[in-house]
N, C-alpha and C positions, 0 to 999 in steps of 0.2 A: 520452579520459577522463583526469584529474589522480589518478596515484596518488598522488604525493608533497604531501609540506606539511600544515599543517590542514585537515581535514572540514568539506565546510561545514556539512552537520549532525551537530549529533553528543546520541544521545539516552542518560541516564543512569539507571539504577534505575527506568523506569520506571513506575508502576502508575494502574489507572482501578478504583475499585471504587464499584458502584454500588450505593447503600444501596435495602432491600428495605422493604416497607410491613408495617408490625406492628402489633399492638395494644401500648399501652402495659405489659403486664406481661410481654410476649415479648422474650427478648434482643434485640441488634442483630442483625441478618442483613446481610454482602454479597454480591454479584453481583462476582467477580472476575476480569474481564474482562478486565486486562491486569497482567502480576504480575510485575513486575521485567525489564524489558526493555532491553536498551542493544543499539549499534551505533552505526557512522559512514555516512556517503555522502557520498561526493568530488565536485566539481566535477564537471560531465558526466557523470556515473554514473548507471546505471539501476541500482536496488538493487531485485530482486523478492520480494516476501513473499508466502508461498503457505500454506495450513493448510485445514481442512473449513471449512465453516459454522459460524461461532458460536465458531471459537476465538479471537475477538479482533482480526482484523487490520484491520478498520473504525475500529471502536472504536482501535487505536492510530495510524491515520492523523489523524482527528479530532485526539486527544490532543498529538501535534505540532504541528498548526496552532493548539492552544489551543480551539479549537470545541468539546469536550470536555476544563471543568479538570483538568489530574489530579490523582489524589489524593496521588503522591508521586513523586518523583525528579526530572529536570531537561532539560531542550531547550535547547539552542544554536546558534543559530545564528549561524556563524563566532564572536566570540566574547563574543555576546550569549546572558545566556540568558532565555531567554522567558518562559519560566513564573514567572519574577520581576518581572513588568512587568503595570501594570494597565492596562486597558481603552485608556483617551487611550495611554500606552505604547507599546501593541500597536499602535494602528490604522498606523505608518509601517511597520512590517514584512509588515504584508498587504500589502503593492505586491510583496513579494520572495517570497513565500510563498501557492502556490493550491493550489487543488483542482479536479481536474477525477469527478465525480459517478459512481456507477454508473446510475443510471436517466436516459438523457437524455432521458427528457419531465416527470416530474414535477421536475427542478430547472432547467426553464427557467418564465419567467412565463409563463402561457395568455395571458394581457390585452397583452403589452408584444410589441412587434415582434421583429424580431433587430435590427436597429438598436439599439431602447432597450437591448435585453439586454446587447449587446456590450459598448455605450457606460457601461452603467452603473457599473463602476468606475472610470473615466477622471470622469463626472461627481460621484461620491463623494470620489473626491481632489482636483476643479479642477485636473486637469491639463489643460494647453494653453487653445485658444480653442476654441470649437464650432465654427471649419472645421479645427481640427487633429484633434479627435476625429471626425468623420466621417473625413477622409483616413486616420486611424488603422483604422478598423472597415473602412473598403472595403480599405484592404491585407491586415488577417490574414483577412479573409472569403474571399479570393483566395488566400492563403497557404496554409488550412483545404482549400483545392479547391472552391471555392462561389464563387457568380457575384454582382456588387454589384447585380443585378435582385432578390437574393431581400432585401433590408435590409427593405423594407415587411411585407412577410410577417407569418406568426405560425408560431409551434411548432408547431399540430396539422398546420399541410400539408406536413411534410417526415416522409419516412421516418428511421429508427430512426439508421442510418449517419450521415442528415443534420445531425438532432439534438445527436447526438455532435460533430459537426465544429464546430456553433456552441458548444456548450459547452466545445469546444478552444481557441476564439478566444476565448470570454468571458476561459479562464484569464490568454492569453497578454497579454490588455489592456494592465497596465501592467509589462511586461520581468521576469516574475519570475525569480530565480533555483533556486528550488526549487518541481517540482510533485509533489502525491500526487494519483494516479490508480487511485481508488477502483473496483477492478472495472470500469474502463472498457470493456471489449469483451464481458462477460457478458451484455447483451443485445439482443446484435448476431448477425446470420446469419453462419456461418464465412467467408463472404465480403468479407462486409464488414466483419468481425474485421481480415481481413490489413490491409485500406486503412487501420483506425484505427491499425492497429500500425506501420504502416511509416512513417505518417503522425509519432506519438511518438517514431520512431526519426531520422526526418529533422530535428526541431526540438530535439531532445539533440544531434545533430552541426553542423545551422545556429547553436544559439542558446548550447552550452554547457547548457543545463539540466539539473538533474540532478531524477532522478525517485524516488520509492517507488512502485513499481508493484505494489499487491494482487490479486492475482489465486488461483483456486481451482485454474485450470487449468495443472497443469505444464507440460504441453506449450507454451501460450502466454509463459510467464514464461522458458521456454529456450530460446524463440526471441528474446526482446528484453533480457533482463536481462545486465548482467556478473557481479554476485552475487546470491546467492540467502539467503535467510534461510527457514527451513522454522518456521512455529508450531505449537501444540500445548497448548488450554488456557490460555491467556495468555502463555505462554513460549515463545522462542525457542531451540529443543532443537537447532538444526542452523547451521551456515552458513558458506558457500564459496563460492569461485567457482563460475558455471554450468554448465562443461565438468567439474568436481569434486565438486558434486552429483550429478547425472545418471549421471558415469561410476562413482564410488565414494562413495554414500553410505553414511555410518556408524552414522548413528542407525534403530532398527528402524520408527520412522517412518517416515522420510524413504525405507525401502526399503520397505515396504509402499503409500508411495501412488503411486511410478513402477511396483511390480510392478502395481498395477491398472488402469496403460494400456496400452487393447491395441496392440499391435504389430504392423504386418502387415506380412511380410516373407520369400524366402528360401521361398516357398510355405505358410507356416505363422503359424497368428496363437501367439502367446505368451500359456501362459495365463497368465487371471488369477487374481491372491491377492486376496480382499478379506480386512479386519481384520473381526475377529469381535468381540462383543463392545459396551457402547453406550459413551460420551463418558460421563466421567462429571459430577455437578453441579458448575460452576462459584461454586455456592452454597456448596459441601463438598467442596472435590477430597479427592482420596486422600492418604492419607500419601507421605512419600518421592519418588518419579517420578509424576507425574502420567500416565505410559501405563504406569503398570507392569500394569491388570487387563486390558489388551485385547496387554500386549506375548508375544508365543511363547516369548521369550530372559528370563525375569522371573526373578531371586532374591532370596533374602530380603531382601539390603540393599536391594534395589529399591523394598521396601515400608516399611521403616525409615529410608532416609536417600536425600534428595535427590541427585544427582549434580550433580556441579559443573563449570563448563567450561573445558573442556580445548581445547587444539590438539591434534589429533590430524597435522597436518599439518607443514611446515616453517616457519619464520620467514618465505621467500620468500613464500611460497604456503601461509597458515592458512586451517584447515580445522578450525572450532570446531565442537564437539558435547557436549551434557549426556547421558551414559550411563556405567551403571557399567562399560557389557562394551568400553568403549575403557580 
């Protein structure tokens, strides 16, 4: 992993807000789904973003690749920024920039083989001749761990793991440099979780890529990530390296949602804490801290005024967090 030098991504103020259906004499209403978000990912880095459902972290995967316009701040890639660029613009940067899906059977086609599937950004962009992209699709189909008997194929006859592998290869098509992998092993058997993951972990050290990997599951994001970004409501309240998460997190989030995995260990499982309390609308967050009505540690400022982020850690080794109680 490159810590040093420019990021190759690096995202700025963030936000996605998604306008809500009214009647014409009803104010505007948004859906604020992603609310001011920045960070960097280096070269060959796995940067993991974790949050519950529904706090945004799809929706800012999207947002990055432009698949979702945003509605304000900025993307760069190395030192281009994207979100300034229109459609013809965009299309050469989709060669350096994919996505790999969280459902891999509804985003491969039913109708088109794995062949056409693989093949199909290779023939969007006219790269090579049609015997280069076949020798292209029979290598990462191999690469993926799949055999060049299945190209004929279709999507419904492979299992869930399988699925996944093709839509690994679709991303890998034309040499991107940056992938978001949307949920990629949520639904997948814990088995065949590790294959995909080990599998993402081999093609970051074979190819250099560096990843956004969203995920729900802590546990999986601290097995494959170097940093971690913790959300929360469309904000990013937390983030550090993996081994600085896990061992000393600071935000009452970020310790609420490791205390509610169980641990077994030592004869004894560890119990759990769940957060009490519901999410509140992203239609209308709360004033001040967006978890201040579900947080244990909550004061008044909490409900009055935003907290802002801070390094809680060294220069060496930052360790950012939005809380009043750091």
């Amino acid at each position: 992993m490159s810590e040093g030098g420019s990021p190759l991504i690096r995202v700025q103020g963030l936000k996605k807000y998604f306008p809500l259906k009214r009647f014409f004499w009803q104010p505007k209403q948004f859906l604020q789904a992603v609310d001011g978000v920045s960070f960097d990912i280096h070269k060959g880095e796995i940067y993991g973003l974790v949050g519950e459902s529904g706090c945004g972290k799809s929706t800012l995967g999207r947002a990055i690749l432009q698949l979702n316009k945003p509605s304000a701040g900025r993307v760069f890639f190395k030192e281009t920024d994207v979100t300034a660029l229109n459609k013809s613009e965009l299309m050469p940067f989709r060669q350096y920039m994919q996505i790999i899906f969280q459902d891999p059977y509804s985003s491969l086609n039913p109708r088109m083989t794995v062949l056409q599937i693989i093949r199909e950004p290779l023939d969007t962009h006219k790269v090579g001749t049609p015997a280069d992209r076949l020798r292209k699709v029979e290598t990462l189909v191999e690469l993926v761990g799949l055999s060049k008997q299945i190209l004929s194929r279709y999507p419904h006859e492979f299992s869930g793991g399988q699925r996944q592998r093709i839509g690994i290869a679709r991303a890998l098509t034309l040499n991107p440099q940056f992938i978001v992998a949307d949920e990629p092993v949520s639904a997948l058997d814990v088995s065949v979780q590790a294959q995909v993951l080990n599998l993402i972990s081999d093609l970051r050290q074979q190819f250099g890529i560096s990843f956004l990997f969203i995920a729900h599951d802590l546990a999986v994001v601290q097995h494959i990530s170097h940093r971690v970004g913790v959300m929360y409501m469309g904000k990013i309240v937390e983030e550090a390296s993996s081994e600085e998460i896990y061992l000393r997190p600071k935000h009452p989030y970020t310790q609420a949602l490791l205390a509610a995995i169980p641990k077994i260990g030592s004869g004894h499982i560890r119990e759990r804490k769940v957060l009490t309390g519901e999410v509140s609308s992203p239609i209308n967050p709360p004033s001040g801290c967006n978890f201040h009505p579900r947080c244990p540690h909550a004061m008044d400022i909490c409900k009055r005024q935003e907290p802002q982020r801070i390094n809680a850690g060294s220069k060496k080794k930052p360790h950012f967090v939005k809380c009043h109680l750091k």
